[in-house]
C-alpha positions as CSV (number, residue, x, y, z in Angstrom):
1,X,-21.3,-8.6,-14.2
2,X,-21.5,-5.4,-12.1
3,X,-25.2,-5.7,-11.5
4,X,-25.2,-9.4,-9.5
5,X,-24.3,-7.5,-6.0
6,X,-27.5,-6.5,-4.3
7,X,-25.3,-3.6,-2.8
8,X,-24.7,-1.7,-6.1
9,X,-28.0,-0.9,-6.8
10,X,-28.9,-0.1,-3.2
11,X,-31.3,3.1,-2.4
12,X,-29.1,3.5,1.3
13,X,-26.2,4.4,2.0
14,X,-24.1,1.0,3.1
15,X,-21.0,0.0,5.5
16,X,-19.3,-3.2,6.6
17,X,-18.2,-3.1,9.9
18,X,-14.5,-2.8,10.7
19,X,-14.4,-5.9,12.0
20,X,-15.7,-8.2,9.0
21,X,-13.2,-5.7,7.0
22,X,-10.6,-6.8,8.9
23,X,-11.7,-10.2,8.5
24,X,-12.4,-10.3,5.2
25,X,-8.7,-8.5,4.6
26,X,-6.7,-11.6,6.6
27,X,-8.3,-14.3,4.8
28,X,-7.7,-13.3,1.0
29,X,-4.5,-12.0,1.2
30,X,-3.3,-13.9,-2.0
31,X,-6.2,-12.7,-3.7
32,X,-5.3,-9.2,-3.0
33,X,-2.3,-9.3,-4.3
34,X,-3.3,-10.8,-7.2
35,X,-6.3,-8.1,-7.3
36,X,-3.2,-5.3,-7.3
37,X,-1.8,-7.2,-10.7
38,X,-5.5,-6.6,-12.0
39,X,-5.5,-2.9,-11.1
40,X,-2.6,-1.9,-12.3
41,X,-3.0,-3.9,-15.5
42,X,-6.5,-2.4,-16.1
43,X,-5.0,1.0,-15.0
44,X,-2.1,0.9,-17.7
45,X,-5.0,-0.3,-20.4
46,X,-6.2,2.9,-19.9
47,X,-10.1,1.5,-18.0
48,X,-8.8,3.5,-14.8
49,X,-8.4,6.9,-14.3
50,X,-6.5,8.2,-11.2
51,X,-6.0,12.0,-10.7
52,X,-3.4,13.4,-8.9
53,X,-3.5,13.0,-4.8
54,X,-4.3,16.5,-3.0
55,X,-2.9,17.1,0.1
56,X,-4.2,19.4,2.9
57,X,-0.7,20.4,5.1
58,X,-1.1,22.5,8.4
59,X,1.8,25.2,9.1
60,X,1.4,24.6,12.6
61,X,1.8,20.7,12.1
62,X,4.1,20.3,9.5
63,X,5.0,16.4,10.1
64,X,1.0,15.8,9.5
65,X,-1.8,16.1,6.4
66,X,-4.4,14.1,5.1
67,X,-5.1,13.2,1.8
68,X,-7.5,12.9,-0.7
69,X,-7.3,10.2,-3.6
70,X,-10.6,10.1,-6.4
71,X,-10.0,7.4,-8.7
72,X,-12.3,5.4,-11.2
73,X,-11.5,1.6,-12.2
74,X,-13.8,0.3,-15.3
75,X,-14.1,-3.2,-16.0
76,X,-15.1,-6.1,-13.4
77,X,-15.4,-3.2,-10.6
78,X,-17.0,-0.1,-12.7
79,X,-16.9,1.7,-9.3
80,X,-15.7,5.8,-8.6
81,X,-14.5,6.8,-5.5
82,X,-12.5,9.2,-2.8
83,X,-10.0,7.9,-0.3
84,X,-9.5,10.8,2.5
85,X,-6.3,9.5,4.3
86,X,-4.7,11.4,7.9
87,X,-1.1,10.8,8.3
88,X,-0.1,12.5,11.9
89,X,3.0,10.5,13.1
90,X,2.7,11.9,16.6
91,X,-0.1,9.9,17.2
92,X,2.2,7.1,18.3
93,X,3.5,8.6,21.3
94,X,0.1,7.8,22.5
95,X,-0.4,4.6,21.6
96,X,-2.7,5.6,18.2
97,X,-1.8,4.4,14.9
98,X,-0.3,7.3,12.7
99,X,-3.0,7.0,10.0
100,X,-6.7,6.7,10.1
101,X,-8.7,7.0,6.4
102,X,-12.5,6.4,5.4
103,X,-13.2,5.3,1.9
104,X,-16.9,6.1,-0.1
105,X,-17.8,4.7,-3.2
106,X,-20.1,6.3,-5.9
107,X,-22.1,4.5,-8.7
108,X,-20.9,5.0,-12.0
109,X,-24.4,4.7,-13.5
110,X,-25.4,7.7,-11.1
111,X,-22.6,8.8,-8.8
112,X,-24.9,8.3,-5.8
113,X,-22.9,6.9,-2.7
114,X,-22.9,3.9,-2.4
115,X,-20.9,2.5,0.5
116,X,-18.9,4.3,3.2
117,X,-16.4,2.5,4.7
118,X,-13.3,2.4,7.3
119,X,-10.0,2.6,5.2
120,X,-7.9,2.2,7.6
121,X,-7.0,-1.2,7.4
122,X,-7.9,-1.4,3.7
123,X,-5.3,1.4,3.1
124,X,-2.5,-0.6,4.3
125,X,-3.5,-3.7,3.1
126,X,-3.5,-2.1,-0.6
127,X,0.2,-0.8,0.2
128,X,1.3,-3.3,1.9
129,X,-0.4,-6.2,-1.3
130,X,1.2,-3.8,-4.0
131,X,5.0,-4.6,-2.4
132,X,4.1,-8.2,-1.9
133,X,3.0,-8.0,-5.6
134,X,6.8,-6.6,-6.7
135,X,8.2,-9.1,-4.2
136,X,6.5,-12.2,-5.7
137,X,7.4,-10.5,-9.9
138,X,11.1,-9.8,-8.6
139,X,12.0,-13.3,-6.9
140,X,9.2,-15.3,-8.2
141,X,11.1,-18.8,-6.3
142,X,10.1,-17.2,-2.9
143,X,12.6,-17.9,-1.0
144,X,15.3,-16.0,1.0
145,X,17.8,-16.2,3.9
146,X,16.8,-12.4,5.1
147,X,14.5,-9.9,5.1
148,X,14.9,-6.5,6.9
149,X,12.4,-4.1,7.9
150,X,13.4,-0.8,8.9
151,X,9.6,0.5,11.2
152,X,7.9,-1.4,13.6
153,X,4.4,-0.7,12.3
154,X,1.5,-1.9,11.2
155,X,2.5,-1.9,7.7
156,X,5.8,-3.9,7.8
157,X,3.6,-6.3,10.3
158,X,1.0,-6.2,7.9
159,X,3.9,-7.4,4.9
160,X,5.2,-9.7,6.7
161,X,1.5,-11.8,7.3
162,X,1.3,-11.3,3.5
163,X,4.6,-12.9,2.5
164,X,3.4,-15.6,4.6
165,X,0.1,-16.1,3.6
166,X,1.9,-15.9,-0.3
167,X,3.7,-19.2,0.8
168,X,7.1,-17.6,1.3
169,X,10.0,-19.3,2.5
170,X,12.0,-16.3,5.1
171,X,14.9,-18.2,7.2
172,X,15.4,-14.9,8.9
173,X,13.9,-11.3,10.1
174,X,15.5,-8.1,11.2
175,X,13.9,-5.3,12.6
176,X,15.4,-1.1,12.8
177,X,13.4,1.3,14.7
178,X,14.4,4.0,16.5
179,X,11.5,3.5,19.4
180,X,12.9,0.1,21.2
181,X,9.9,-0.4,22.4
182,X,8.3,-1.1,19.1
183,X,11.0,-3.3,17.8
184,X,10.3,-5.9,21.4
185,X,6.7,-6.0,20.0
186,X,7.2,-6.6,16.6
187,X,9.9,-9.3,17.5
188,X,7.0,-10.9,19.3
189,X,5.0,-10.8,16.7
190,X,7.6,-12.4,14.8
191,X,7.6,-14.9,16.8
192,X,4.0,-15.6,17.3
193,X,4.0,-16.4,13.2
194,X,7.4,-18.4,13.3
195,X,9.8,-16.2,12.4
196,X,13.2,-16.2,14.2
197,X,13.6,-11.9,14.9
198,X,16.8,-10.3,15.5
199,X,16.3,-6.5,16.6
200,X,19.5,-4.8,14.6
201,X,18.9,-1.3,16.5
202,X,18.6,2.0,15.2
203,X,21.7,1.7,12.9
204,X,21.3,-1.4,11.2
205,X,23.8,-2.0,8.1
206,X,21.2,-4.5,5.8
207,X,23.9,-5.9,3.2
208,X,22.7,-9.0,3.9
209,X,19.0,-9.0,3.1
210,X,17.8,-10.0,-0.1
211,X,14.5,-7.8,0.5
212,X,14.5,-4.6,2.5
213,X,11.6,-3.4,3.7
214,X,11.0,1.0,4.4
215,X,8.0,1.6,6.4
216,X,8.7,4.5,8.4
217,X,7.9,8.6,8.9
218,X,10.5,10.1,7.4
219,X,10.3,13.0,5.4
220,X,13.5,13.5,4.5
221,X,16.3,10.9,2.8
222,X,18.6,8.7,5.5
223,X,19.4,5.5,3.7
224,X,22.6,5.5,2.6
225,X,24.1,2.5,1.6
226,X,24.5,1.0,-1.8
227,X,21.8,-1.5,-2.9
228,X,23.4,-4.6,-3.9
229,X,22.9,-6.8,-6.8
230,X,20.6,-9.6,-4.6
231,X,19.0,-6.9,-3.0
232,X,14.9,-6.1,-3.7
233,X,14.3,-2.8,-1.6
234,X,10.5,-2.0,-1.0
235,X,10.6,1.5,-0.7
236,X,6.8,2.3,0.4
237,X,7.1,5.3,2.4
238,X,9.0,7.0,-0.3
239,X,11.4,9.5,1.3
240,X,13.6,7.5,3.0
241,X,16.8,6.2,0.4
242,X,19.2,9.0,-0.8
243,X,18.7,10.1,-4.4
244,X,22.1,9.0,-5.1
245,X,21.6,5.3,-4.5
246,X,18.5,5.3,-6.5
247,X,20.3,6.3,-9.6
248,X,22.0,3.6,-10.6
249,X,19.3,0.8,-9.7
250,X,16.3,-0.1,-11.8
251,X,13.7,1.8,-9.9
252,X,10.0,0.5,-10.2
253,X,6.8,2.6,-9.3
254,X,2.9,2.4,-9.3
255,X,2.9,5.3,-12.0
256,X,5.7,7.7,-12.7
257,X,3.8,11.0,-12.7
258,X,2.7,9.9,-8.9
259,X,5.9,8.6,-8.0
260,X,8.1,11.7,-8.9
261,X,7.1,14.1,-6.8
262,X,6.1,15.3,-3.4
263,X,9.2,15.6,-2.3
264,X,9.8,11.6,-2.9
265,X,13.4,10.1,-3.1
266,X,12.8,9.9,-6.8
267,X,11.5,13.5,-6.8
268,X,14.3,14.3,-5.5
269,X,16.4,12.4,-8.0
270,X,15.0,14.0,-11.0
271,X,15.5,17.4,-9.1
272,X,19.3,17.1,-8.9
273,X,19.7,15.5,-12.3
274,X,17.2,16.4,-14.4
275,X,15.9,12.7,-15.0
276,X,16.3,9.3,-13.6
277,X,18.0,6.9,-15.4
278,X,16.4,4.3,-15.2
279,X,12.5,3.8,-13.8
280,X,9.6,1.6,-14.7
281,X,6.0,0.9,-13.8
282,X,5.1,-2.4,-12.7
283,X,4.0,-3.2,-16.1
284,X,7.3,-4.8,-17.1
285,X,7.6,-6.8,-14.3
286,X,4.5,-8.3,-14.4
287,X,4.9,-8.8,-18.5
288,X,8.6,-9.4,-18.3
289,X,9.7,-10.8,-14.8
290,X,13.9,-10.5,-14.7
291,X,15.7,-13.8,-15.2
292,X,18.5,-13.2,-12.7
293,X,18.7,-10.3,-9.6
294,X,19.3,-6.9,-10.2
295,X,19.4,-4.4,-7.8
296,X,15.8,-2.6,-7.6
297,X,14.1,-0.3,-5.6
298,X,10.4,-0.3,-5.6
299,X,8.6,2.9,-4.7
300,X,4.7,2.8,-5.3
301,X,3.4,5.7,-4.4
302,X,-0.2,4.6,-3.4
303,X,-2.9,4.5,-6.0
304,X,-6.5,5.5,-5.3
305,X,-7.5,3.4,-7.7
306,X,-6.4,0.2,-5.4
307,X,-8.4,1.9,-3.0
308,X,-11.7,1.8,-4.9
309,X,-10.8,-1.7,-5.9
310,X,-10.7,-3.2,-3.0
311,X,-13.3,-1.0,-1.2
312,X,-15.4,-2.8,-3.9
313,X,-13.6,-6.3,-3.4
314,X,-14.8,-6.1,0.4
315,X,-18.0,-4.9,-0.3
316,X,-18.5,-7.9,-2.9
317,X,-16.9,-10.7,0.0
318,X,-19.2,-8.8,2.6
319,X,-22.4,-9.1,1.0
320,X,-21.7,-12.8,0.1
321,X,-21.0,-13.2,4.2
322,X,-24.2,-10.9,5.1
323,X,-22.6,-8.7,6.6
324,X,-23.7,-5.5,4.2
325,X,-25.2,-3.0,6.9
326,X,-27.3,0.3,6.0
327,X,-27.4,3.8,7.1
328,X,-30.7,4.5,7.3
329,X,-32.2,7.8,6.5
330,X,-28.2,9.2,5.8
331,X,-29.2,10.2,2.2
332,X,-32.6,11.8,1.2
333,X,-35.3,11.1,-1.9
334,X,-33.1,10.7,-5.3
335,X,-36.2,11.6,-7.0
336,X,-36.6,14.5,-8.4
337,X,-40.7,14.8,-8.4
């Protein structure tokens, strides 16, 4: 099944344009999701193989790094790879995204390159699939009255188009940032998709919301209300909730030996008390999904295994659309006589 794509067995380097992966990312959203379930499924059957993430810090910028995330997933996508990930939050003060990434993938026949590709928008689109994916497990009718989002970024934006596109049913949306000038654009772009947008402020108390969504720089804990029963909280940039709140919820992450550490919430957690009390990978939800709410805190760190997955996913739609490019002359003779 591996061998049918034309771009696996390439002799060139190859790259989609950003573009068609942008393009190819908004009109499978559901299948994204469902290609997370996969992952993680194939990844807890022991076919993946996901190393730890290494991070490069700088003394003199200690609010940025970049990352780098190797990964293998067996099966359908038999593909290795390397995710190299910036995070520097003070590109927003002029007008640049906070992360940029590019993704390669190797052959596992040879480990020859065989794609390069922009991981930008594929990066976010994994994180952002992974929380729709523990949305649609924990409150599989769909349907709520609120859903807060504390960051007016891409990735809340990006969560919010994959609710949609999931069929969700959201009467209302809340938006927290501490920049009021990216909580007016994001309740624009709640309203372009038909969402009525109320902008809470900096110091937003979310009781109400059913599903709460963290997408924001912090790197230490602020959150510090209790999370209620009804309440879902999709913790994806990991270091915002205080320890204490997470102890007595059911916490969910991507893996535990990612999740609990780096200076994460949960890290945190298990620094203080010696263990949390209750955490879970997303196996049981998607083998056991609960029969009545519960309060729960998701907290996935980000998986470079979801990265090679879908790197290979959009390389699969792209050469299907013909729009498969080369790099010609980027790699030399594989031969060795």
């Amino acid at each position: 099944m591996t061998t049918e794509y034309l771009w696996r067995n390439a002799s060139q380097l190859q790259y989609v344009a950003a573009n068609d992966i942008n393009h190819i990312l908004q009109q499978n959203r559901s299948e994204l999701i469902d290609l997370v379930a996969k992952c993680y499924a194939t990844f807890y059957d022991g076919h993946a193989i996901n190393p730890d993430t290494y991070s490069l810090k700088f003394p003199q910028k200690p609010n940025s790094r970049i990352n780098a995330l190797p990964a293998y997933v067996g099966e359908e996508c038999d593909l290795a790879g390397l995710k190299w990930v910036a995070s520097f939050p003070d590109n927003v003060a002029g007008n640049l995204q906070r992360a940029s990434a590019s993704i390669i993938l190797n052959s596992f026949q040879t480990g020859y390159p065989l794609a390069i590709l922009d991981g930008t928008l594929i990066s976010s689109a994994r994180t952002v699939a992974s929380a729709a994916l523990a949305a649609r497990c924990l409150r599989p009718e769909k349907s709520i009255d609120t859903i807060a989002f504390y960051g007016a970024g891409v990735i809340n934006r990006h969560l919010l188009e994959f609710l949609r596109d999931d069929q969700w049913s959201i009467a209302k949306v809340v938006i927290s940032d501490l920049d009021p000038g990216s909580a007016t654009r994001f309740i624009q772009f709640c309203e372009e998709l038909g969402y009525s947008c109320e902008n809470a402020g900096a110091s937003f108390a979310s009781q109400d919301a059913e599903i709460i969504s963290f997408a924001t720089s912090a790197l230490e804990p602020w959150y510090d209300l209790e999370v209620l029963d009804h309440q879902v909280l999709l913790h994806m940039s990991l270091r915002d909730i205080l320890p204490a709140r997470l102890k007595p919820v059911r916490n969910i992450v991507d893996d535990v030996n990612h999740a609990v550490k780096a200076n994460t919430s949960l890290h945190l957690l298990e620094q203080s008390e010696g263990s949390i009390p209750s955490i879970e990978n997303f196996s049981r939800i998607l083998q056991d999904p609960p029969q009545e709410p519960t309060a729960t805190v998701v907290s996935a760190f980000g998986m470079g295994l979801l990265d090679v997955a879908f790197g290979g996913y959009v390389m699969n739609k792209a050469e299907g659309l013909g729009h498969v490019s080369v790099v010609p002359d980027f790699l030399p003779s594989p031969h060795r006589w």
